[in-house]
C-alpha positions in Angstrom: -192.6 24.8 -115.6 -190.6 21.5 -115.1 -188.8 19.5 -117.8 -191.3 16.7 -117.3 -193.9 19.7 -118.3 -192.3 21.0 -121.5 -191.5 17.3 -122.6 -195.2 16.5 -122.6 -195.6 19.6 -124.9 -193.2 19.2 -127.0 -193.7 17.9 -130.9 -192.0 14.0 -131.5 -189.8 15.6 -134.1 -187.8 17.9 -130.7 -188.2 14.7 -128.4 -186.4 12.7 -130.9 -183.9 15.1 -131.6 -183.0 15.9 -128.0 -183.4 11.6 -127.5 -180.4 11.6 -130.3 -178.1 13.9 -128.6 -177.8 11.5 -125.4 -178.5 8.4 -127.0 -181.2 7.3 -125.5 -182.3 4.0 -126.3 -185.9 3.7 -127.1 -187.8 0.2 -128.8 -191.1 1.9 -128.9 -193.4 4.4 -130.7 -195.0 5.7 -127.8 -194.2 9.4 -126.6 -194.6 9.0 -123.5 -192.1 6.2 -123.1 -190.3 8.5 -125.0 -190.7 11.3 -122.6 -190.0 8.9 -119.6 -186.4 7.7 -121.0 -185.5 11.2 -121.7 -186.4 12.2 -118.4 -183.9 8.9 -116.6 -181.5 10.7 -118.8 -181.0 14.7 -118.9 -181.8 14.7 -114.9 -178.9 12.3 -114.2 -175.8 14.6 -112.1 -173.2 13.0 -114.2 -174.7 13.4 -118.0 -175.2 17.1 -116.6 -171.8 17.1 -115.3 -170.6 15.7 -118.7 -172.1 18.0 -121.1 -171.1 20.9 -118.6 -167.4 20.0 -119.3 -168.2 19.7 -123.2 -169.4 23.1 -123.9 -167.5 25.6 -124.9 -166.2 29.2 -123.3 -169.1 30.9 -124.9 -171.5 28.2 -124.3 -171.0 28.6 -120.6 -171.0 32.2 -120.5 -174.2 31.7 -122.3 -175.6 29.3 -119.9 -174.4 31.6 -117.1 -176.8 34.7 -118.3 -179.8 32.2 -118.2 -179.5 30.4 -114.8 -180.0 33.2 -111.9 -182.6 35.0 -114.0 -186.1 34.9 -112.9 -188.0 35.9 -115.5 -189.9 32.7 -117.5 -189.5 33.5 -121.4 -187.4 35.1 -123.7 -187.6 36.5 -127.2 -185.3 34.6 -129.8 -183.4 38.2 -130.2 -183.1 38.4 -126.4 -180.8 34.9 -126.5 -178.6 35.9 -129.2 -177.9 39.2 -127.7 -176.8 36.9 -124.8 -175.0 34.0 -126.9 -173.4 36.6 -128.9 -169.4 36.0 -128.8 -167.9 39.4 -129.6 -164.9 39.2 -128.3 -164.1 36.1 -130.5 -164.2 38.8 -133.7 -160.4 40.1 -134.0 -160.4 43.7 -134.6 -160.2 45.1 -138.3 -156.3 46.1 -137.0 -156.0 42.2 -136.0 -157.5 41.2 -139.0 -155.6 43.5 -141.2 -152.3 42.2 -139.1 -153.1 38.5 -139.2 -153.7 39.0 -143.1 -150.1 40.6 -143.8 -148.4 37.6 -141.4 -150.3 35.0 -143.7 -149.5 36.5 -147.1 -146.5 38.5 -146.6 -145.3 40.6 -149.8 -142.3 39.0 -151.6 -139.5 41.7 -152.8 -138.9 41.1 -156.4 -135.2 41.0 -157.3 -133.8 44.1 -159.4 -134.5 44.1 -163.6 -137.2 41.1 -162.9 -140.9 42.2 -162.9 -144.0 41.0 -160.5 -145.5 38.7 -163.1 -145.4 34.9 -161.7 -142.9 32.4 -163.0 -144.8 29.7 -165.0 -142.5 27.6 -163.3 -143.0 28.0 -160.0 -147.2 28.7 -161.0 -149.5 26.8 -158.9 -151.8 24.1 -160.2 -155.2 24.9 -161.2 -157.3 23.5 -158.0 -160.4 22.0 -158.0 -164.1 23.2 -157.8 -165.0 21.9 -154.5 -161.2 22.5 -153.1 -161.8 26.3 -153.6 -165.8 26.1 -152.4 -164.4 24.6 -149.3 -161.8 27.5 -148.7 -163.5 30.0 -150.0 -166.5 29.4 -147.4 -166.0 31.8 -144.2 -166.0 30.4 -140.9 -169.6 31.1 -139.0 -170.1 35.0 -138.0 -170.9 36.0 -134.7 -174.8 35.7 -135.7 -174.5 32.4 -137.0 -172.2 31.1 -133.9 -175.7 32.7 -131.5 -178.0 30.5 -133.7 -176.2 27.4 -132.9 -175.7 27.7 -129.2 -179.0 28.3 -129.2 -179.8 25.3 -131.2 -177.4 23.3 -128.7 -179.4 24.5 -125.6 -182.5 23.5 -127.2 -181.1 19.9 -128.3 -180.0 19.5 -124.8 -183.3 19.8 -123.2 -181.9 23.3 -121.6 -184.2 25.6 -123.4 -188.0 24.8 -124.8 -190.2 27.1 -126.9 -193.4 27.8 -125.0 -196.3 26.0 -124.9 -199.6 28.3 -125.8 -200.1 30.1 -129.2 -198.8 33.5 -128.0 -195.8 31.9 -126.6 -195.0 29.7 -129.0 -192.0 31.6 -130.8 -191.0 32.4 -127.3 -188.5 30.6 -125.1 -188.5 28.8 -121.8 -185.8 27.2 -119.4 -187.2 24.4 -117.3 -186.9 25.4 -113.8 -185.9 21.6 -112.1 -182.9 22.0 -114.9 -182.3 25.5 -113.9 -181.5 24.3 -110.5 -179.5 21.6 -111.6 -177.5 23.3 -113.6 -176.8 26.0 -111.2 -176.0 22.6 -108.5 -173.8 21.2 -110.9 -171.8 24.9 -111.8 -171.3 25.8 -108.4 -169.9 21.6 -107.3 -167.8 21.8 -110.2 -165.7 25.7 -109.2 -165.9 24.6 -105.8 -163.4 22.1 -106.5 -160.8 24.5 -108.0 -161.2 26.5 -104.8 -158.5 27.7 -102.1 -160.4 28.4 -98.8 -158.3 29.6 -95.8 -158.8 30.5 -92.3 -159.1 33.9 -91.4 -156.6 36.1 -92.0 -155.2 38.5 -89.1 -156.5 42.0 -90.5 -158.9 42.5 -93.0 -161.0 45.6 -94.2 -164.1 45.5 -94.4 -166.1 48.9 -95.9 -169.6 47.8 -95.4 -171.2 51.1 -95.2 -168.6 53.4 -96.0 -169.9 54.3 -99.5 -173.0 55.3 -98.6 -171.6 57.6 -95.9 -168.6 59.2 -98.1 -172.3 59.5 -100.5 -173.0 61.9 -97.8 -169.7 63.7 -97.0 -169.2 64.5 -100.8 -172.5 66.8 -101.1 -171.2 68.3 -97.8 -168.2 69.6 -99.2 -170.6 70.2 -102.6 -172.4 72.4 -100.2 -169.7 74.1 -98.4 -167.2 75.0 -101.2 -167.4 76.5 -104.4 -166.5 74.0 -106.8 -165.8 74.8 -110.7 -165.8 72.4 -113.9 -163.9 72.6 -117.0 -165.6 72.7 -120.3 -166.3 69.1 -120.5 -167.9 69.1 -117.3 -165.2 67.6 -114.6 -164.3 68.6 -111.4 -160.4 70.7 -111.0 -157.8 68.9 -109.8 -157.7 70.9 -106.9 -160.9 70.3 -106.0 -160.9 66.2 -106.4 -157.8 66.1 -103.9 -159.9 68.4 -101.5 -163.0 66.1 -102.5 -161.0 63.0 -101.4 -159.6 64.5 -98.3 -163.1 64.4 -96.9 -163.8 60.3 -98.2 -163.2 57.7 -95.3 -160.8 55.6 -98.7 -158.1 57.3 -99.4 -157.5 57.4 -103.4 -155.0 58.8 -105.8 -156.2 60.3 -109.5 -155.5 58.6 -112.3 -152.1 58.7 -113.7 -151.7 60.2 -117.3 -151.1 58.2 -120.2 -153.8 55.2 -119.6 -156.5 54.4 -121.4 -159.9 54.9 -118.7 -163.5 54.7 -120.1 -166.3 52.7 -120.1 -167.2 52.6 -116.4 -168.8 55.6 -115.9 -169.1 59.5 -117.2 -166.0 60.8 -115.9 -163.9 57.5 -115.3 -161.0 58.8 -117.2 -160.7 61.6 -114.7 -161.6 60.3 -111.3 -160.5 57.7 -109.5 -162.6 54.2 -109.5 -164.6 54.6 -106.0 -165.4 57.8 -106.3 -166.2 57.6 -109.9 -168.9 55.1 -109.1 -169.5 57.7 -106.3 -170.0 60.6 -108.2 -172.2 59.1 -110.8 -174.6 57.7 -108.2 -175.5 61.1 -106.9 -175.4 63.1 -110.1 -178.0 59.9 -111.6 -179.9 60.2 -108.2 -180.9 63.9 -108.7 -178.6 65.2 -105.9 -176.1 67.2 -107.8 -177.0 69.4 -110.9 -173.8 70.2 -113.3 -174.3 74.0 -114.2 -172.3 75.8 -117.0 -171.8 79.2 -115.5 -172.3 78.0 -111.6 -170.0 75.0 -111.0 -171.3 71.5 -109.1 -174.0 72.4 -107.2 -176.8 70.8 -104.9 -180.5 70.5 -105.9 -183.5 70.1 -103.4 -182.6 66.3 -103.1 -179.2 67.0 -102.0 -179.7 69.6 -99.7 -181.9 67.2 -97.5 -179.2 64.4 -97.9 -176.4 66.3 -96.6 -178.7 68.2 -93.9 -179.1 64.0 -92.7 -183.2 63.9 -93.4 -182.3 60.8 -96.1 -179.6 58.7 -96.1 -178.4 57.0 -99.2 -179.9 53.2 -99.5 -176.7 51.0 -99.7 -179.0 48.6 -101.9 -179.7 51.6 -104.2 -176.0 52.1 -104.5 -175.4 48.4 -105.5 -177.9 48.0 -107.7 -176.8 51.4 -109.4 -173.0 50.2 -110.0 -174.5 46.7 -111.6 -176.1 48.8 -114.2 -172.9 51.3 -114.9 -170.8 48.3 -114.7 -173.1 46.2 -116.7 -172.4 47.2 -120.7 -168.4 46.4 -120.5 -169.0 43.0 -118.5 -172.2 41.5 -120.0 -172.0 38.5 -117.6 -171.6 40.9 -114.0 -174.8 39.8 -113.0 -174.0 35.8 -112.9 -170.8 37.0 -111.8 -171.6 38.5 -108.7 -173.9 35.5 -108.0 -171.5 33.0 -108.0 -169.0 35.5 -106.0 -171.8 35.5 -103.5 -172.1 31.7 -103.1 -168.6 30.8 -103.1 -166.8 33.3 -101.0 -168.7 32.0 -98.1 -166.3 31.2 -96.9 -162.7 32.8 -96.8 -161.2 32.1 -100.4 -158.2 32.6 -102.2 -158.1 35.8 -104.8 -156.3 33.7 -107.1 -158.3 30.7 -107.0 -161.8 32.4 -107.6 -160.2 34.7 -110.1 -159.0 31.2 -112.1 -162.4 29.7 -111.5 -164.6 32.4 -113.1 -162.6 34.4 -115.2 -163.7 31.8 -118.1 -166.7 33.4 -117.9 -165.3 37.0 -118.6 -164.8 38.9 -121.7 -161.9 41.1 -122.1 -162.7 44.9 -123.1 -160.8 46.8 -124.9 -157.6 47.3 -122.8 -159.0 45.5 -120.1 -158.0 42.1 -119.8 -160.7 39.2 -118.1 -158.0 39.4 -114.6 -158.3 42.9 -114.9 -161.4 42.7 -114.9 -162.7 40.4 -112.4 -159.9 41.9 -109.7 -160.0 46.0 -110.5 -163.9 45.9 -111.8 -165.6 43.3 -109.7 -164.1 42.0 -107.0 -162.5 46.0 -105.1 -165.8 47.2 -106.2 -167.7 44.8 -104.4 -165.2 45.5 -101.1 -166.7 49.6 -101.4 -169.9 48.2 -101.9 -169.6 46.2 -98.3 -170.6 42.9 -100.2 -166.7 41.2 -99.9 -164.3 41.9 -96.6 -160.7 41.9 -98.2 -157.7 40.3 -96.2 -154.0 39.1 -96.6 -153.0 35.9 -94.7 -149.7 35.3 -93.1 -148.5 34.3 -96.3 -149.5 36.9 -98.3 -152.2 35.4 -100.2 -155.1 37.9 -101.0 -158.5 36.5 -99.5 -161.9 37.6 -100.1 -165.6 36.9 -98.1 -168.9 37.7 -98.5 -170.7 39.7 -95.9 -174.0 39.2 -94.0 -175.1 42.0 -96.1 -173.5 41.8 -98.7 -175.1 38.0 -99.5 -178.2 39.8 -98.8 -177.6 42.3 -101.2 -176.4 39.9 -104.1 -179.7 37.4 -103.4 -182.2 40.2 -103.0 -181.6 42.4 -106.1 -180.9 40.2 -109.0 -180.6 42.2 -112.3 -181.9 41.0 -115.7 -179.2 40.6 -118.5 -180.7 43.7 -120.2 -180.8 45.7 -117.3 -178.5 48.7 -117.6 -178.1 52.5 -117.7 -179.4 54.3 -120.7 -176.6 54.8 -123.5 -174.0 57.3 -122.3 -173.8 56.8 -118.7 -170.7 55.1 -119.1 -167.7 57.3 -121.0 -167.0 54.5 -124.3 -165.4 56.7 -126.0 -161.2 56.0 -126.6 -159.7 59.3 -125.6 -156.0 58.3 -124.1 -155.1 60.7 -121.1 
């Protein structure tokens, strides 16, 4: 449905609140004039455009989880797990730090006790001066309610329009498009584009092949695991030797979860690798017997199936999906800018906003490390240097296909576990 459409079923008491927000200037009683000066108002590019520049970080990450979705309604719970600012919550060590800074502890000078001089003893205050500092600012829950509240006084999100919709939630789809025209105008403009560069690389299919060299060697060789179920040393180099991407382990003494089962002991590509053909059946993890090949795998590495390079994409969205909430309007907008060669630099600045730090992970470590080299194994992004040295980035032919032809929904991932949270330091 339109926003004409959800206007018309909307009660006076929302038109006239969503009429406040912009101002509009209405002499009569009538709801439909109501509805028609609205309408002049929240489609204009500019009061878009406006508000867009208003909102805040969290508000646009928000807005970001709503706009490439094509699903129609959504539970009240299912927008404040997306409005949901957690990484505006210190940490209890942050807290506990920021507390000591604020109220540091005054020595006391020898033969004088702790008790306060009733010279120096502050004034009694007031009832409504303590109220007011005594109040604590909005939680996280609180902060979700409001953006929510925002949207709705917008005209961005409507609650739907039958009795067994009613307490659900709808974003009109003219305003959808809109917003999405509006977003993408406004980061082009903080964009670097370049010719392109002399030598680039450009994996397209690679993954999905070294899929099928890595059971090979699973095949051929007997490989052992530890207690905790990961490969030997040994046995990764040898692994690696037989990947077209040449990668080193991880060094000791960093901090590696989140991303995967074994992230903390392989390195990135054939992390995601590994986990794609354990999840797909291929490989079976036995106690006594080592890595080993089941039925699946047998007929991969024999060449009957190949390994789907869309099945591989869509698998690392949901791996990478519970540390970076937003990977799914992130990889959208990746898609429709880099079409073109791009700066690194300049797409990292224009949608790192939109990025939540995790843990030890900053948002630029993130959207370089996590997204953006990812997306180069995946084949979706060719990666360059120009003359200069400036790092460049562009979509592929299939890797556009593969970002517009398997969107994911916001709650979209692997079941608990399949990424390592847990903070065990190498």
């Amino acid at each position: 449905m339109n926003l004409a459409d959800m206007l018309c079923y909307a009660d006076i008491s929302e038109l006239k609140k969503i009429a406040d927000t912009y101002d509009c200037a209405s002499t009569s009683h009538s709801k439909n004039e109501l509805i028609q000066t609205i309408l002049a108002t929240v489609q204009r590019r500019d009061v878009i455009e406006s508000r867009i520049r208003e909102i805040s970080g969290n508000d646009l990450r928000f807005l970001n989880s709503l706009v490439f979705e094509n699903r129609t309604v959504y539970s009240l719970e299912e927008l404040k797990a997306r409005a949901l600012d957690k990484s505006a919550q210190p940490t209890q060590s942050a807290q506990t730090i920021q507390s000591i800074q604020s109220n540091p502890v005054q020595p006391t000078k020898p033969g004088t006790s702790g008790a306060p001089n009733p010279a120096t003893r502050r004034k009694p205050r007031s009832r409504k001066a303590k109220e007011e500092e005594q109040k604590p600012p909005p939680g996280p829950e609180e902060n979700a309610r409001l953006s929510i509240s925002r949207f709705k006084s917008f005209g961005w999100l409507f609650n739907g329009v039958s009795q067994t919709t009613r307490s659900l939630f709808q974003v009109p789809e003219d305003i959808k498009t809109r917003l999405c025209d509006v977003l993408e105008k406004r980061y082009k403009e903080n964009l670097i584009y370049t010719d392109e560069p002399l030598a680039y690389r450009d994996e397209r299919s690679l993954l999905a092949e070294d899929a099928v060299h890595f059971l090979r060697f699973v095949r051929n060789n007997t490989v052992p695991l530890t207690t905790e179920g990961v490969m030997y040393k040994r046995q990764i180099s040898q692994a690696l030797e037989q990947l077209a991407v040449v990668e080193s382990l991880p060094t000791r003494g960093g901090w590696r979860f989140g991303y995967g089962r074994h992230f903390r002991d392989y390195p990135d590509r054939f992390s995601l690798l590994y986990d794609f053909v354990y999840y797909e059946g291929l490989i079976a993890e036995q106690t006594e017997g080592g890595l080993t090949l089941t039925q699946a795998g047998f007929d991969v590495a024999a060449g009957l199936v190949k390994p789907d390079p869309a099945s591989l994409y869509r698998f690392w969205m949901r791996l990478y999906k519970s540390p970076i909430p937003n990977l799914a309007a992130l990889v959208q907008w990746i898609g429709r800018l880099s079409s073109q060669w791009v700066t690194v630099d300049s797409l990292r600045e224009t949608l790192q906003p939109l990025i939540r730090s995790y843990y030890y992970d900053t948002a630029a470590d993130i959207f370089e490390q996590r997204i953006l080299r990812m997306l180069m194994h995946l084949g979706v992004l060719r990666w360059g240097e120009t003359e200069l040295g400036l790092q460049v980035v562009k979509a592929t032919t299939q890797g556009r296909a593969l970002v517009s032809g398997h969107p994911l929904a916001f709650e979209d991932e692997l079941p608990h576990g399949a990424g390592e949270n847990k903070l065990r330091n190498r």
